[in-house]
C-alpha positions as CSV (number, residue, x, y, z in Angstrom):
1,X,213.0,7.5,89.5
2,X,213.7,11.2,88.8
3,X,216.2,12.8,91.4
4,X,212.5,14.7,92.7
5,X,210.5,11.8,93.4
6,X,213.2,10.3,95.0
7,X,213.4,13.5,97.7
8,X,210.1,13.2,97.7
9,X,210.0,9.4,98.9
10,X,212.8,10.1,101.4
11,X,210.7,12.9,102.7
12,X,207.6,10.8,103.4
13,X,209.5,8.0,105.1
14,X,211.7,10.2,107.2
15,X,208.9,12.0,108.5
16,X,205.6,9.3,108.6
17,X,208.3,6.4,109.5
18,X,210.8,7.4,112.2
19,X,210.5,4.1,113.7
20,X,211.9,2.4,110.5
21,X,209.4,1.1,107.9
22,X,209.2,-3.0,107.7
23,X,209.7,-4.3,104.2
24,X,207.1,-7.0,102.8
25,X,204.6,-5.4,104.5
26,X,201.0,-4.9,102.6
27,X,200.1,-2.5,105.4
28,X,203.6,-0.4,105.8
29,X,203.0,-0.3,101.7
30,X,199.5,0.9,102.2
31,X,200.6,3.3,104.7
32,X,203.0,4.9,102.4
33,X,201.2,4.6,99.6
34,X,198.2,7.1,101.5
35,X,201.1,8.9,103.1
36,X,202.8,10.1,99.9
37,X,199.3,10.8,98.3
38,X,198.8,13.6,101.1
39,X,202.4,14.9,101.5
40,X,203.0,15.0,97.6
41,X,199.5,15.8,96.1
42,X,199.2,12.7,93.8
43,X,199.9,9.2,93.9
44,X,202.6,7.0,94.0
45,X,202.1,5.1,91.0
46,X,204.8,2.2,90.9
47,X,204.7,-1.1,92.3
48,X,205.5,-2.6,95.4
49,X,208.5,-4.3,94.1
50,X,209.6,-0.9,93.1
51,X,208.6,0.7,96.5
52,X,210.8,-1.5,98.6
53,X,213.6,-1.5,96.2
54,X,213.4,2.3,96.7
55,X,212.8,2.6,100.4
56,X,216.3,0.2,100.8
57,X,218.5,2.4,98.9
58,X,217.4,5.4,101.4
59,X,218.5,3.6,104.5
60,X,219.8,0.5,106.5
61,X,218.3,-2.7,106.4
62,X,217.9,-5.1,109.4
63,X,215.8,-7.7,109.9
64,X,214.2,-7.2,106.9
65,X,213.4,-3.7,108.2
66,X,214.2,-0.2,106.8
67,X,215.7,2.4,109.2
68,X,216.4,5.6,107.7
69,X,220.0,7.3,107.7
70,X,220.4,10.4,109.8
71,X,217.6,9.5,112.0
72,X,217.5,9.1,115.8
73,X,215.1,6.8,116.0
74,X,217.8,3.7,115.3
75,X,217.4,1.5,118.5
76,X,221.0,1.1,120.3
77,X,220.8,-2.9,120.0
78,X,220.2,-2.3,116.5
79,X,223.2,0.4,115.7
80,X,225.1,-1.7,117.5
81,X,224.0,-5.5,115.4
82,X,224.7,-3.2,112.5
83,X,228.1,-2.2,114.0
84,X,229.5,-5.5,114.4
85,X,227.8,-7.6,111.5
């Protein structure tokens, strides 16, 4: 992925998934997937393997859940689990 599309990805999850975007998730994928489309202008074209493999290198991963880096949207508990794991 090209240094743009990846800004672009970040982009769309930081602002359609503030609550954290669950990974293995047809929907969440779905969601993204029509998410990106009207953010960016076109669509996201790779796979689903290739999504969530993406989407985990722009944040923190708990319980098989992304939460996105510099976002205030990380429940306490969960900062804290992450904290002391």
């Amino acid at each position: 992925m090209n240094s743009q599309a990846f800004i672009q990805t970040k982009n769309v999850l930081h602002q359609r998934f503030p609550k954290g975007f669950r990974l293995e998730s047809a929907i969440e994928m779905k969601r993204f997937r029509r998410f990106y489309a009207d953010m960016v202008g076109c669509e996201y074209e790779d796979s689903d393997e290739v999504l969530a493999e993406e989407n985990s290198s722009c944040g923190i991963e708990y319980n098989n859940k992304i939460f996105f880096t510099g976002t205030s949207s990380i429940p306490r508990h969960t900062k804290r689990n992450c904290l002391f794991h």
